[in-house]
MARROVO-384199 format. One record per residue (C-alpha): residue number from 1; z, x, y. Coordinates in steps of 0.001 Angstrom, whole numbers, padded with zeros to 6 digits, always signed. Example, Ala and Ser with C-alpha at 12.3 -4.5 7.8 and 13.67 -1.06 7.14 Angstrom:
ATOM    n       zz       xx       yy
ATOM    1  +007800  +012300  -004500
ATOM    2  +007140  +013670  -001060
***
This chain:
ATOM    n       zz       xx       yy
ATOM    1  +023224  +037282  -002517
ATOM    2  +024763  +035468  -005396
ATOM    3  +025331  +032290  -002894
ATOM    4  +021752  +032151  -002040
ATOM    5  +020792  +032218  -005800
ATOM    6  +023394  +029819  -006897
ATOM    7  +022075  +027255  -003881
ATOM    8  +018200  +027848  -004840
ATOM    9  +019189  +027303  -008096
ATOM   10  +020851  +024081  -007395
ATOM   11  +018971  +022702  -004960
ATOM   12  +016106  +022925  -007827
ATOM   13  +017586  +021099  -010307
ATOM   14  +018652  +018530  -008055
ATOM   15  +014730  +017831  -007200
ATOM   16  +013866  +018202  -011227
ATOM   17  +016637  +015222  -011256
ATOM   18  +015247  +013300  -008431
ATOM   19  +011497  +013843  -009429
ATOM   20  +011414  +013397  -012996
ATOM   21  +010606  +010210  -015027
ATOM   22  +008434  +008913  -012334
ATOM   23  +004681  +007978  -014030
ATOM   24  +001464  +009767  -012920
ATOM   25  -000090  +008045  -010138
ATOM   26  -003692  +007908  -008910
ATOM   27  -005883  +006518  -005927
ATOM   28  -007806  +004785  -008424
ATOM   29  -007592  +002642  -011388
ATOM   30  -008718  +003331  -014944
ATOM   31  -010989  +000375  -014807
ATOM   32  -011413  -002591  -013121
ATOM   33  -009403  -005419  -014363
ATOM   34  -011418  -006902  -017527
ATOM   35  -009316  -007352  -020011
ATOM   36  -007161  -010972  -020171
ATOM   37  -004488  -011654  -021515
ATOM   38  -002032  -014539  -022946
ATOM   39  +000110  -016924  -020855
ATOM   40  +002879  -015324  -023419
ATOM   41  +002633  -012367  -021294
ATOM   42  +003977  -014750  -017957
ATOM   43  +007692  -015243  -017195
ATOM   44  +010687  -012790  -017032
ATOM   45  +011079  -009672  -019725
ATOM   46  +014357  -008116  -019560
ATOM   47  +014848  -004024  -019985
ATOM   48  +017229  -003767  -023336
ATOM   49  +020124  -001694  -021864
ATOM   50  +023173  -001654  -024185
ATOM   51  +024957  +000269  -020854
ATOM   52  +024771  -002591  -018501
ATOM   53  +025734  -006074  -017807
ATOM   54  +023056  -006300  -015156
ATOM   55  +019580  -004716  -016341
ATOM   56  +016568  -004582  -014529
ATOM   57  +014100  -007032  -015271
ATOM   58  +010236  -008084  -014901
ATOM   59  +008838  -011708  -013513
ATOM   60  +004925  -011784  -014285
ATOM   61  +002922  -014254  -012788
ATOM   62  -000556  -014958  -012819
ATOM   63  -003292  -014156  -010146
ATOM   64  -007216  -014867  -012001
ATOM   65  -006402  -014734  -015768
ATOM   66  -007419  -011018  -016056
ATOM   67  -004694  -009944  -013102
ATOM   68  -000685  -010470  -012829
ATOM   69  +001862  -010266  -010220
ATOM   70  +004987  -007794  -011838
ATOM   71  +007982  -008118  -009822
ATOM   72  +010943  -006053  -010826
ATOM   73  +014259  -007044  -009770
ATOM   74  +017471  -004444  -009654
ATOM   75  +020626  -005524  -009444
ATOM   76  +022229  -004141  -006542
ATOM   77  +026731  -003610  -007026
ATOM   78  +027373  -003826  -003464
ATOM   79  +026093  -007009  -002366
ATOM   80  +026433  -008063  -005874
ATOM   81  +022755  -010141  -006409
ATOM   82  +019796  -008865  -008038
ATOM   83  +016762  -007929  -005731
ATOM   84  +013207  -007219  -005912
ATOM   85  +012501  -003115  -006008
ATOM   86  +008961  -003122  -006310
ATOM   87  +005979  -005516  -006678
ATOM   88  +002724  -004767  -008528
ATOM   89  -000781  -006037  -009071
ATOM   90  -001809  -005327  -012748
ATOM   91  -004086  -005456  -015440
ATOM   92  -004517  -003926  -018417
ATOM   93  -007285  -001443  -019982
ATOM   94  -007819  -000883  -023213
ATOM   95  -008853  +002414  -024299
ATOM   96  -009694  +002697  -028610
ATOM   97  -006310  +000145  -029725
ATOM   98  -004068  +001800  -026832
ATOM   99  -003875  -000358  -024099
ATOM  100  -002506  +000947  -020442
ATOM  101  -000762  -001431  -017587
ATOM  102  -002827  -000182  -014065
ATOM  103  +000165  -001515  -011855
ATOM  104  -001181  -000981  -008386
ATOM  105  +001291  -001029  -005044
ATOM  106  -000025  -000800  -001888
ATOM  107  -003183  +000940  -003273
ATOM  108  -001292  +003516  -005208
ATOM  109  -001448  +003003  -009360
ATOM  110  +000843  +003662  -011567
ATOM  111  -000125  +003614  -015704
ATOM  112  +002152  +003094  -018565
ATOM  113  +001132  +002952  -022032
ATOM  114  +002114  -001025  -023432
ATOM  115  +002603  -001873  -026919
ATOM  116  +003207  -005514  -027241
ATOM  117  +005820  -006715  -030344
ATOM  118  +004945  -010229  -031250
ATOM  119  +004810  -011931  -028261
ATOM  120  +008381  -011601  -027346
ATOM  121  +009268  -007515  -026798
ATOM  122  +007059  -004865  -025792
ATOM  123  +007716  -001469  -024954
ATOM  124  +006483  +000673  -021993
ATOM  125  +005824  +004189  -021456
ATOM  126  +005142  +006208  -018621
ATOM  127  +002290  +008514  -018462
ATOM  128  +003862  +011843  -017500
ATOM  129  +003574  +012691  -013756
ATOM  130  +003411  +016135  -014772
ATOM  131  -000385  +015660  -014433
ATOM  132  -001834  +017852  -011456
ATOM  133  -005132  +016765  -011957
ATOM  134  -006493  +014100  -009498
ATOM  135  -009646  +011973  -009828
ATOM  136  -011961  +009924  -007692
ATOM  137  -013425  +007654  -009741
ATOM  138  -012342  +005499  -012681
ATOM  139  -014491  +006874  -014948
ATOM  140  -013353  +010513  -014478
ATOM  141  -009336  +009022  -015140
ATOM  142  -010718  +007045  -018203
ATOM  143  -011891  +010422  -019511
ATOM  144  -009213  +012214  -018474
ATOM  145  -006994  +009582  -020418
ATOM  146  -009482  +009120  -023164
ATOM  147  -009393  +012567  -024345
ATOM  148  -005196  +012862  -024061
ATOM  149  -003349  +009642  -024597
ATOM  150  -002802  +010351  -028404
ATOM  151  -000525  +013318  -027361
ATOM  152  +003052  +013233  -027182
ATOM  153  +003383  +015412  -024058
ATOM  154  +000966  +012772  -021984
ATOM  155  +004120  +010393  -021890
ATOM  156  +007562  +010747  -020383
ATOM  157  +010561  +011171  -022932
ATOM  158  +012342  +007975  -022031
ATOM  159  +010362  +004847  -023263
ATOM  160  +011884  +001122  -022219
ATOM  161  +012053  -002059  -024275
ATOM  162  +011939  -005359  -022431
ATOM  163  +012664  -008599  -024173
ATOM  164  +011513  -011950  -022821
ATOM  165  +014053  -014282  -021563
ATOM  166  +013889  -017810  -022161
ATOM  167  +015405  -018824  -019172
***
């Protein structure tokens, strides 16, 4: 009996480890893309990791002025050469003087709260996937987010700094 409890017990931690820090996702955006933004904003933005020699990084690139491409690159020990883990479509909604990234892949988004520093750092943070909640329209999210994004709870613990590169 005490096996069985010790193995439930693990295996449930190990999924709080493997599902945790992930942001909330949605089927739908908070808005449509409206919102432009500064060529500043284009070029590579490197995650501030005092741990590592090779941190992730971002390379934004344009699409219509209002819309950016976000590829993020991981560096990858084995083969020894960075590589792209993800790309995005994004734009930005602002909601009061908080403004959100939409980053949609393959027609899922993901949100994270940006707060730009000058025009060389900003920081990100996730929106919390421990939102059960799921919308089907924009306008129910933007409530949704409206009425909670000035809570401390409605973002993940762990918040990243990127830097711009001037490579």
């Amino acid at each position: 009996m005490k096996k069985t409890s010790f193995l439930i017990i693990g295996m449930i931690i190990l999924a709080g480890i493997f599902f945790t820090a992930c942001p909330y996702s949605s089927t739908v955006p908070l808005s449509n893309a409206s919102v432009k933004y500064g060529p500043e904003l284009l070029g590579k933005w490197v995650v501030e990791d005092e741990y590592s020699e090779t941190p992730n990084y971002f390379i934004f690139s344009d699409v219509d002025g209002m819309k950016f491409k976000a590829e993020k690159y991981e560096y990858n020990s084995t083969d020894e050469i960075y590589e792209v883990s993800g790309t995005y479509v994004c734009h930005f909604t602002d909601i009061g003087k908080t403004r959100f990234a939409n980053m949609n892949q393959d027609g899922t988004f993901y949100f994270y709260k940006i707060e730009m520093v000058g025009t060389s750092q900003f920081k990100l943070f996730e929106v919390t996937d421990n939102i059960d909640e799921t919308f089907s329209s924009s306008t129910e999210l933007m409530a949704f987010f409206t009425k909670y994004k000035d809570l401390s709870f409605f973002y993940n613990k762990d918040e990243e700094t990127y830097n711009k590169s001037i490579e």
